[in-house]
C-alpha positions as CSV (number, residue, x, y, z in Angstrom):
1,X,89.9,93.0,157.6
2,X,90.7,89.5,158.5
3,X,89.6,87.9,162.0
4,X,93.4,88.0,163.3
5,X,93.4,92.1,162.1
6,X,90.3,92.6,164.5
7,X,91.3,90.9,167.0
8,X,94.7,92.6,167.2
9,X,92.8,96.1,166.4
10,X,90.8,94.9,169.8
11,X,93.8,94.1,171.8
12,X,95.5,97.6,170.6
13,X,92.1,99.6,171.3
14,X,92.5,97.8,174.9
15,X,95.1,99.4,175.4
16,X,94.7,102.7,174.0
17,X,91.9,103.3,176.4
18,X,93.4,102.8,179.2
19,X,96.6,104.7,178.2
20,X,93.7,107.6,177.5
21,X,92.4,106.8,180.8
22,X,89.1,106.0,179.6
23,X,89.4,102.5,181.8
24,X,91.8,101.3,184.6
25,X,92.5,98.1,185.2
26,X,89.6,95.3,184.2
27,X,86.6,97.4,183.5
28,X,85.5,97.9,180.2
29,X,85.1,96.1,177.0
30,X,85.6,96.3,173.7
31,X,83.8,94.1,170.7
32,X,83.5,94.4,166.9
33,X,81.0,92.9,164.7
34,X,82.0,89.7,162.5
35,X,80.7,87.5,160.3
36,X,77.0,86.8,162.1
37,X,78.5,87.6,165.4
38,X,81.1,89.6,166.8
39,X,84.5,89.9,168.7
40,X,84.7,90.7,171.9
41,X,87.2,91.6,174.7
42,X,87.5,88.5,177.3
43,X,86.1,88.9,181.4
44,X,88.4,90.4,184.2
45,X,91.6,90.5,182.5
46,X,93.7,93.7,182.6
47,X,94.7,95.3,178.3
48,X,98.2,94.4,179.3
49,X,97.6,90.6,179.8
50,X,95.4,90.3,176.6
51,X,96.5,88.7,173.7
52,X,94.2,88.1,170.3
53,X,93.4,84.6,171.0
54,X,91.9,85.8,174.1
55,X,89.6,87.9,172.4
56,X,86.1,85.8,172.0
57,X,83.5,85.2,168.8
58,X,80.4,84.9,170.1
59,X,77.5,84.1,167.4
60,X,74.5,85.4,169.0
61,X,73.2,84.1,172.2
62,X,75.0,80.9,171.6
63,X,78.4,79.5,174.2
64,X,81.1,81.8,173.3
65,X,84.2,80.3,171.1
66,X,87.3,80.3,172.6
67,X,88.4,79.2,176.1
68,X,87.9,82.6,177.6
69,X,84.8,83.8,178.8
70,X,83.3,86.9,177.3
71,X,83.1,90.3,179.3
72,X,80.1,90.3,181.3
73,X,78.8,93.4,179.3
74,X,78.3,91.0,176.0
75,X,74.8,91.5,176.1
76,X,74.0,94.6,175.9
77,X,77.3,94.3,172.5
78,X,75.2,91.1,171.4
79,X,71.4,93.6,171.3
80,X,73.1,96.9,169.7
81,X,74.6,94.8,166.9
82,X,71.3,92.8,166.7
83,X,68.9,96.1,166.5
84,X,71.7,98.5,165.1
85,X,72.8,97.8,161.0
86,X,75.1,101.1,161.4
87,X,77.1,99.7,164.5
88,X,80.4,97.7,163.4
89,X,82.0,98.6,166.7
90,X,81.2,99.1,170.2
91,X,83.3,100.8,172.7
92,X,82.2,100.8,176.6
93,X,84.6,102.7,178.9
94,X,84.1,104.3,182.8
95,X,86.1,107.7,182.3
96,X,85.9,109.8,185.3
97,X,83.7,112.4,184.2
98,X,81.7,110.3,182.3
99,X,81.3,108.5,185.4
100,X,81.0,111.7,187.5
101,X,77.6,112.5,185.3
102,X,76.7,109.5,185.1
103,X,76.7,109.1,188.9
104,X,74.3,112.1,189.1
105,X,72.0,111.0,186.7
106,X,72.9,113.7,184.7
107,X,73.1,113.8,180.6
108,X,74.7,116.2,178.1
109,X,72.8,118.3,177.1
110,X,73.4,120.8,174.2
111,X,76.1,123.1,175.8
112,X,78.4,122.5,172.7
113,X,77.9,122.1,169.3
114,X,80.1,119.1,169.2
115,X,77.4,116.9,171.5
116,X,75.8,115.9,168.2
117,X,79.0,113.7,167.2
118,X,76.9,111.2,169.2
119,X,73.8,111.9,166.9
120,X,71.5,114.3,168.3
121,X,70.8,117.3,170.5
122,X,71.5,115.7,173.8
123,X,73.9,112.5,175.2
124,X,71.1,110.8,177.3
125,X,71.8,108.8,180.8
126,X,70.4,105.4,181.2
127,X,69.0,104.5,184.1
128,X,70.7,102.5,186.1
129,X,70.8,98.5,186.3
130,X,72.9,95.6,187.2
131,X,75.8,95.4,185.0
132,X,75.9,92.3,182.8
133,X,71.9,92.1,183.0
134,X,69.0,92.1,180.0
135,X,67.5,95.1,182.1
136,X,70.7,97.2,181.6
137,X,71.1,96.5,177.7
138,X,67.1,97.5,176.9
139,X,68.1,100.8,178.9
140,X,71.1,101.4,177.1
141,X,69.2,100.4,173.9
142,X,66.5,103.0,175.2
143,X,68.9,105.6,175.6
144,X,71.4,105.0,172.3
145,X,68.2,105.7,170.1
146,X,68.8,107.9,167.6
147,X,72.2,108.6,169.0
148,X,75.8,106.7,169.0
149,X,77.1,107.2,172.5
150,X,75.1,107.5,176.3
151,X,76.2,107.4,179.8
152,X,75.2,104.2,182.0
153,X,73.9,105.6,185.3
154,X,75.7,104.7,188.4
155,X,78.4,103.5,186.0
156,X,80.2,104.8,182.8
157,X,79.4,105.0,179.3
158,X,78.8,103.3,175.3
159,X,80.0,104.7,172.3
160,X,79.8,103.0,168.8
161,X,80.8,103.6,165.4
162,X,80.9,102.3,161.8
163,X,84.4,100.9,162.5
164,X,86.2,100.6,166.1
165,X,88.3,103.2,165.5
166,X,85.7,105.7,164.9
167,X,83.8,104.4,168.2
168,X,86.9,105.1,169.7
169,X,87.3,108.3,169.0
170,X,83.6,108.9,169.6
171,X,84.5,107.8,172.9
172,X,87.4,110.3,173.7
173,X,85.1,112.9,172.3
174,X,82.1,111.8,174.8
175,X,84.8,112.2,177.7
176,X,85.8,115.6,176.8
177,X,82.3,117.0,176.5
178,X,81.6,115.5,179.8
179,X,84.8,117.3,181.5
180,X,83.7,120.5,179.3
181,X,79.8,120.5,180.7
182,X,81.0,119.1,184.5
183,X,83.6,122.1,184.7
184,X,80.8,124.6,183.0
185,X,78.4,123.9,185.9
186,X,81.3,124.4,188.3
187,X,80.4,128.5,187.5
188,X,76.9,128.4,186.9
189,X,74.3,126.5,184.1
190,X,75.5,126.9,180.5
191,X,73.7,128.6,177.9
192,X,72.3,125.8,175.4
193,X,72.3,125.7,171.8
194,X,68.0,125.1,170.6
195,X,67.1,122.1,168.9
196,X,67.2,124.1,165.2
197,X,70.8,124.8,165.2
198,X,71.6,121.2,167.4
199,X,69.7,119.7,163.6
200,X,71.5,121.5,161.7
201,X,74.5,120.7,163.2
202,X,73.9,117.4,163.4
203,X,73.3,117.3,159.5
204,X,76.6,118.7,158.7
205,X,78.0,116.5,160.6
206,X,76.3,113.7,158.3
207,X,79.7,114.5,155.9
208,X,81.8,115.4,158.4
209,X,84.9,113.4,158.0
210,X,84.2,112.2,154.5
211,X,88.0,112.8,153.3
212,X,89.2,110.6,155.6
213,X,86.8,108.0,155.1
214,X,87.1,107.9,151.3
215,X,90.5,107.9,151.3
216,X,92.4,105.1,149.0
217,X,95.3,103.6,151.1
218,X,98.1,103.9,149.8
219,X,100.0,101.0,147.7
């Protein structure tokens, strides 16, 4: 992809997450690695106002490029892409029941099969810290090991993925198991899934997909 195609696939995420309703309004972000930096949705403005030259290339912990200034998230986007090779996207969202966890301190635990889309047997909670701070990023760094998504505590939630659109839909998919588990503890706790079948779950998913991601477009 060229930079204008990313930055467009930014703008049209943007707004596909908050016609989800994964985000309302200004909160959230969105970035995509690039080059020796990345891409990265601009501070306080609403999906509808943004256009591709407000996205912003930032090239590590240098000024950002561009006249807009970066979401105040980028550092926790600028440590993921600097510690994790298999991240090409980041997506960071406040769902409600994401949020609704979150707000409890409360992961997802193994209550489905499908919670090791995100990597693992559980989706951990980070604990909570100032949002656009180094101490937030090492917790969310903390928490995404050996996973793809967690939930911020007292806040919302990171997913990421080897392209944005997969982080996306890692996203939705991180929302829905959220409303799933919060709506299971509305009758009582749920019956988990042991950490055998959570691996080998988590291995078939390893393929899972494969079709579509070795597909040949079409000409």
């Amino acid at each position: 992809m060229t930079e204008a195609q990313i930055r467009q696939s930014i703008v049209d995420a943007s707004l596909e997450m908050e016609r989800l309703g994964l985000n309302r309004g200004s909160s959230g972000n969105i970035s995509r690695r690039w080059l020796d930096g990345y891409l990265i949705t601009p501070s306080g403005m609403p999906p509808r106002s943004i256009t591709p030259d407000d996205i912003v290339l930032m090239r590590g912990e240098a000024m950002p490029q561009g006249f807009r200034k970066p979401s105040s998230e980028w550092r926790f986007h600028h440590d993921i892409y600097a510690s994790r090779p298999d991240a090409e996207a980041v997506v960071h969202a406040h769902p409600p029941f994401c949020v609704a966890l979150a707000v409890l301190h409360r992961g997802i635990p193994s209550f489905h099969y499908m919670v090791a889309m995100a990597g693992g047997n559980d989706i951990r909670c980070a604990p909570y810290a100032t949002y656009g701070t180094q101490e937030l990023s090492d917790h969310a760094l903390t928490a995404l090991t050996g996973r793809r998504a967690c939930l911020l505590g007292n806040h919302g939630m990171i997913a990421l993925g080897a392209d944005l659109d997969r982080a996306l839909a890692l996203a939705v998919e991180v929302e829905g198991l959220a409303e799933g588990y919060w709506r299971a503890l509305q009758i009582g706790a749920p019956v988990l899934l042991d950490d055998a079948e959570m691996a080998r779950v988590v291995e078939k998913f390893a393929t899972y997909g494969a079709n579509a991601q070795n597909q040949v477009p079409s000409r």
